[in-house]
C-alpha positions as CSV (number, residue, x, y, z in Angstrom):
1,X,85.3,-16.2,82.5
2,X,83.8,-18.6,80.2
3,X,80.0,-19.7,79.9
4,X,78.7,-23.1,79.1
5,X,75.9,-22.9,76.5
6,X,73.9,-25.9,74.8
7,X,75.6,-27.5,71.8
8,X,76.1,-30.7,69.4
9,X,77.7,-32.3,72.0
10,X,76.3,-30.9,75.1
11,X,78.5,-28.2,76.0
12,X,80.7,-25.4,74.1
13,X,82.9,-22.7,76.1
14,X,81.8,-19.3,75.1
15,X,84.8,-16.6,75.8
16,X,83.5,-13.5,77.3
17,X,84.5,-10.1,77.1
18,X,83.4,-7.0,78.5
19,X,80.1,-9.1,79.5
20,X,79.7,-9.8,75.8
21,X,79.9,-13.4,74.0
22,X,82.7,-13.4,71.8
23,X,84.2,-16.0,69.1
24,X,87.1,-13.8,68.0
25,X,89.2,-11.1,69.5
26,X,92.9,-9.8,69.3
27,X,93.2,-10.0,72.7
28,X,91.0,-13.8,73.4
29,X,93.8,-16.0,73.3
30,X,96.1,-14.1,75.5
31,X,93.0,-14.0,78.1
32,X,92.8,-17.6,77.6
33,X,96.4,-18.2,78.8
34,X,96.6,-15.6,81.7
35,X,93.3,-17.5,83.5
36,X,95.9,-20.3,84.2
37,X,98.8,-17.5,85.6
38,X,100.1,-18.3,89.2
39,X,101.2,-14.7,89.2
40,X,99.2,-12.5,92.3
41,X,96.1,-11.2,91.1
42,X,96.3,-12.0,87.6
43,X,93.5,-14.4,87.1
44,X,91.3,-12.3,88.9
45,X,92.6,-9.2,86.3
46,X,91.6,-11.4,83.8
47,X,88.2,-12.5,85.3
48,X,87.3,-8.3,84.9
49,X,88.6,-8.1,81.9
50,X,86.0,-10.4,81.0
51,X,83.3,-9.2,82.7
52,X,83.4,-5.7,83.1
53,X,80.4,-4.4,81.5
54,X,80.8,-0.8,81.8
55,X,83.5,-0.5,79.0
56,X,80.6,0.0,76.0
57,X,81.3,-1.1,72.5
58,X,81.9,2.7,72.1
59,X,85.2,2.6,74.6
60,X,86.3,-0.8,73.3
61,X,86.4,0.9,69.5
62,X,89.1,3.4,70.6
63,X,91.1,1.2,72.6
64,X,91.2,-1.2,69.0
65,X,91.8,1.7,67.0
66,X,95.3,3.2,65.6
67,X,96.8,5.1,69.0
68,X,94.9,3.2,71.5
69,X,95.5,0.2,73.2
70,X,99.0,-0.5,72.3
71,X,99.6,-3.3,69.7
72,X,100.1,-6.8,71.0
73,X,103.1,-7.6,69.1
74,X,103.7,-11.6,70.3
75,X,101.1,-14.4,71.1
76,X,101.0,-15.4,74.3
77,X,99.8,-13.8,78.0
78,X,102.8,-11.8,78.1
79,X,102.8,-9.8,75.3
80,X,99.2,-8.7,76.8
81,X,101.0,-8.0,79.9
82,X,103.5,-5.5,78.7
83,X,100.8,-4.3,75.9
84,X,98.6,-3.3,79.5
85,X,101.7,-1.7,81.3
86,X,102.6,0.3,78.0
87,X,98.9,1.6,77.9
88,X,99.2,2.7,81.8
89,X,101.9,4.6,81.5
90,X,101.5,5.9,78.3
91,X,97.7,7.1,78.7
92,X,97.1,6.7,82.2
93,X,100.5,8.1,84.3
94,X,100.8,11.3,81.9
95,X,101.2,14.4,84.0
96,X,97.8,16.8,85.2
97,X,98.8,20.8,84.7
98,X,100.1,23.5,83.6
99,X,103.7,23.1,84.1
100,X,103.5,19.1,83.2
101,X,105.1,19.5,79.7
102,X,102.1,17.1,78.4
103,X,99.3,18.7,75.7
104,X,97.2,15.5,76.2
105,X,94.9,14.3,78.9
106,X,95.3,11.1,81.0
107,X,92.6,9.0,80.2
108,X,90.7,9.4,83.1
109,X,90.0,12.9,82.3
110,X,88.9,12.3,78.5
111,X,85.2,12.1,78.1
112,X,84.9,9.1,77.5
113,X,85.7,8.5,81.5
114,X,83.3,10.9,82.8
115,X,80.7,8.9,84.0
116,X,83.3,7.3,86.2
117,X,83.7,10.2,88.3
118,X,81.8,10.4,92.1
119,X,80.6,13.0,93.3
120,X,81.9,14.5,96.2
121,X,79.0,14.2,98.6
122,X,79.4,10.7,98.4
123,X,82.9,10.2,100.0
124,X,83.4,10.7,103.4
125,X,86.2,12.0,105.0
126,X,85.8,9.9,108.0
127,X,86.8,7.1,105.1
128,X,90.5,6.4,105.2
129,X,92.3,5.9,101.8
130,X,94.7,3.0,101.2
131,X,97.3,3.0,99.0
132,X,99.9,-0.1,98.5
133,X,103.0,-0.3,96.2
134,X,106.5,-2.5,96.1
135,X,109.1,-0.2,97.8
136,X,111.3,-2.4,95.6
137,X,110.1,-1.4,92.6
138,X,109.7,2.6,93.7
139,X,113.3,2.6,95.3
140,X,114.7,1.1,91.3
141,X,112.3,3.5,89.6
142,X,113.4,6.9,91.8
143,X,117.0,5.7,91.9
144,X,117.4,4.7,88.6
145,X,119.1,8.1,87.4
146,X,116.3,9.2,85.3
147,X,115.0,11.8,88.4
148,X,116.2,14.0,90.3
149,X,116.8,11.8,93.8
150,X,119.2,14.2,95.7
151,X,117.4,14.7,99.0
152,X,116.1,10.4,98.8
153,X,119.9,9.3,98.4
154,X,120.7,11.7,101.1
155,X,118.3,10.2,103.6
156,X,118.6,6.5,102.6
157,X,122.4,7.4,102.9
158,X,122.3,8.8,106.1
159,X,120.5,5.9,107.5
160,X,122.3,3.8,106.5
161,X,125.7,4.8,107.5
162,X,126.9,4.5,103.9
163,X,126.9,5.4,100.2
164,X,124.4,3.4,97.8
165,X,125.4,0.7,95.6
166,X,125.2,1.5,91.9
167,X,122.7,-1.3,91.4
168,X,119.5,-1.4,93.9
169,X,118.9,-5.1,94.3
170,X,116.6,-7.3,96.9
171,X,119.5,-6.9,99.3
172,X,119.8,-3.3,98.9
173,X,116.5,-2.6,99.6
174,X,116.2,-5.0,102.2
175,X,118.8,-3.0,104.0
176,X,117.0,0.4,103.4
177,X,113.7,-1.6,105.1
178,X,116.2,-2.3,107.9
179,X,117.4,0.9,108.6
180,X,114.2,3.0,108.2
181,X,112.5,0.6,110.0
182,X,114.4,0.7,113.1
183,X,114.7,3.9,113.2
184,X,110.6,4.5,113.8
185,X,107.5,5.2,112.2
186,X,108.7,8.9,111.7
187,X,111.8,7.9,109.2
188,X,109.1,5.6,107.4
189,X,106.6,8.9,107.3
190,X,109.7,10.9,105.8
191,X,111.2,7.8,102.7
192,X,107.4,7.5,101.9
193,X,107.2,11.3,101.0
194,X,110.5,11.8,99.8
195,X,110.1,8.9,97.3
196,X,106.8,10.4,95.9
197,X,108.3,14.1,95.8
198,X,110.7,12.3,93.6
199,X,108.9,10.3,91.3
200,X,106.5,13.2,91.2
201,X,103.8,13.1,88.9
202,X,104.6,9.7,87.0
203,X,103.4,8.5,90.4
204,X,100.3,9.7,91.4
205,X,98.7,7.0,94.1
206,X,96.5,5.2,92.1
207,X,93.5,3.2,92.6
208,X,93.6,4.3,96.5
209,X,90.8,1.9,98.0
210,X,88.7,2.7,101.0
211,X,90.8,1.2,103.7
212,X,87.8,-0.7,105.7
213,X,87.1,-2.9,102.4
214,X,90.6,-4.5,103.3
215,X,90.9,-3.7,106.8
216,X,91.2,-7.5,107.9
217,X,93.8,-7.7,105.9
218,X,95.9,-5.2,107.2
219,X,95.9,-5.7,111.2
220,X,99.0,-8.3,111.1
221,X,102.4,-8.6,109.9
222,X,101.4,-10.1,106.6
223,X,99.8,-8.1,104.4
224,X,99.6,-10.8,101.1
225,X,96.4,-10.9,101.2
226,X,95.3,-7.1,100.5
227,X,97.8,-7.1,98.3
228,X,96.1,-9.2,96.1
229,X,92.5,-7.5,97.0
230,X,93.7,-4.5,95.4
231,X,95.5,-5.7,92.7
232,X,99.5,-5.5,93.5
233,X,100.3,-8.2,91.0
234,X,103.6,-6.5,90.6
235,X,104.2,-7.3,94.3
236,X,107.0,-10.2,93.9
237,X,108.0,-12.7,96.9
238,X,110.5,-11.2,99.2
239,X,109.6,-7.2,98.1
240,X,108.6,-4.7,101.0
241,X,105.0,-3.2,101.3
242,X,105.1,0.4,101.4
243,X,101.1,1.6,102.4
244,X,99.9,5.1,102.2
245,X,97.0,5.9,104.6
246,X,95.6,9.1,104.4
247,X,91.8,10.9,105.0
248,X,90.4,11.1,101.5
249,X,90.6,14.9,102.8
250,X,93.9,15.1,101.3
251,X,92.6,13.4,98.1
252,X,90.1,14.0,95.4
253,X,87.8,17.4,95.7
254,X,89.3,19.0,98.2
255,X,92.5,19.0,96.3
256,X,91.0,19.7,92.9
257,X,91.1,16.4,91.7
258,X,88.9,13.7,90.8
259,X,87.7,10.9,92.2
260,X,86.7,8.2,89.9
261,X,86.0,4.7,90.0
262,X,88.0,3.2,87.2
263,X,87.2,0.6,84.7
264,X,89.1,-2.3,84.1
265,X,90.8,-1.1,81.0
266,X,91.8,1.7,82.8
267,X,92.9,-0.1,86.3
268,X,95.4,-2.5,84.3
269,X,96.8,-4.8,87.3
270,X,93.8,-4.1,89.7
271,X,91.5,-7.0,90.0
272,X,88.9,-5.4,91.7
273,X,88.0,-2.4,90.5
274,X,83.9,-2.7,91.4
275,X,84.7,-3.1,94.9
276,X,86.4,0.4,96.2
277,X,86.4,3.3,94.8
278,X,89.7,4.5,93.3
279,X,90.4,8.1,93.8
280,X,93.6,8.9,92.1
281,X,95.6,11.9,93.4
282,X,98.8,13.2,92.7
283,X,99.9,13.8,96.2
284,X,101.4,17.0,97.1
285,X,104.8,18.3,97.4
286,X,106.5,17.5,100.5
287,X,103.5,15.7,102.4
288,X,104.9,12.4,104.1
């Protein structure tokens, strides 16, 4: 988002960030070329990267300081891009608890998230949640030897009548839509939970929107549209929607954990953070 402001020869584009008027930044010319992406979503990323004034000089200082934001180590909107997804899994996707294995705090429990939270009296459960993700790029993460994916393999296997390729490409997956598919809503219920169980904590159903702030974008067959609403922009052409919907019940207080409205530094490939309120959860162990 640029504004126009008086100059010698009429008019001079002023970069924006964070609502404030910039001439330099690390991160300004990388902005600059990912206003002109054709990806899904990203100029609109971009556009509240720019204008989201509720990340304070304060939260911008440790995001530029040694251990924060991670280094941008190329010019170009690219190196941005991975510098975002580094920062999201490293600070964001780290596990809540205990029995995590993990000293430090995801950022949106450090203080300097708290005023994000909302309260609990002001989310009703009558309020469906809505979450969206590639099943392409779940079924290559949970498959991808690094988890333990026994019970998944078994079911995807069973369904389809045979044993799963070492490499899960488009076609693979398109086959596993197939099957579970066909056989009903129930076998969708069951690969939805199995392939959280199995990713566990490092995926926790982010950003989960209020489901009537895209619900005219979810009554056909094509669901492009609320894909880009809430920010899928790793949602390539030809990948399977996989949508969580779920009382916000089973999410937030009533589990124990918060509900927050994120900013934009903290929402990474979410365009729209202002307009639902994201209520991460890490869903529990064997719901479907």
């Amino acid at each position: 988002m640029e504004k126009p402001v008086g100059g010698t020869d009429g008019v001079v584009a002023l970069s924006y960030l964070f609502d404030r008027p910039r001439n330099d930044h690390p991160w300004l010319d990388a902005l600059s070329e990912l206003d002109r992406s054709p990806a899904i979503g990203e100029p609109q990323v971009t556009a509240n990267w720019r204008m989201d004034h509720r990340v304070e000089p304060s939260r911008e200082d440790v995001l530029l300081a040694p251990g924060g934001f991670p280094k941008i180590t190329n010019p170009g909107g690219e190196s941005f891009r991975q510098a975002r997804r580094n920062y999201f899994e490293q600070f964001l996707c780290r596990p809540v608890g205990t029995d995590s294995g993990s000293s430090e705090l995801p950022a949106y429990l450090t203080d300097a998230n708290l005023g994000n939270r909302i309260p609990a009296e002001r989310i009703s459960p009558n309020h469906d949640l809505l979450h969206l993700a590639s099943l392409n790029t779940l079924l290559r993460r949970a498959l991808s030897g690094r988890y333990d994916a026994a019970d998944l393999e078994l079911e995807i296997e069973s369904g389809m009548g045979r044993s799963l390729p070492t490499t899960i490409d488009a076609a693979t997956v398109d086959r596993i839509a197939a099957s579970v598919r066909s056989a009903g809503e129930e076998s969708v219920r069951r690969l939805a939970g199995l392939i959280s169980d199995t990713l566990g904590p490092t995926e926790p159903h982010w950003w989960a929107a209020f489901a009537y702030e895209v619900e005219a974008h979810i009554q056909g067959e094509d669901w492009t549209e609320a894909a880009v609403r809430l920010g899928l922009g790793h949602l390539k052409p030809g990948d399977w929607l996989l949508a969580w919907r779920y009382s916000s019940r089973d999410a937030g207080p009533s589990t124990g954990l918060p509900s927050w409205r994120p900013r934009i530094t903290a929402s990474i490939f979410h365009p729209l953070p202002a307009m639902a309120m994201g209520l991460p959860c890490r869903w529990p162990q064997g719901a479907p």
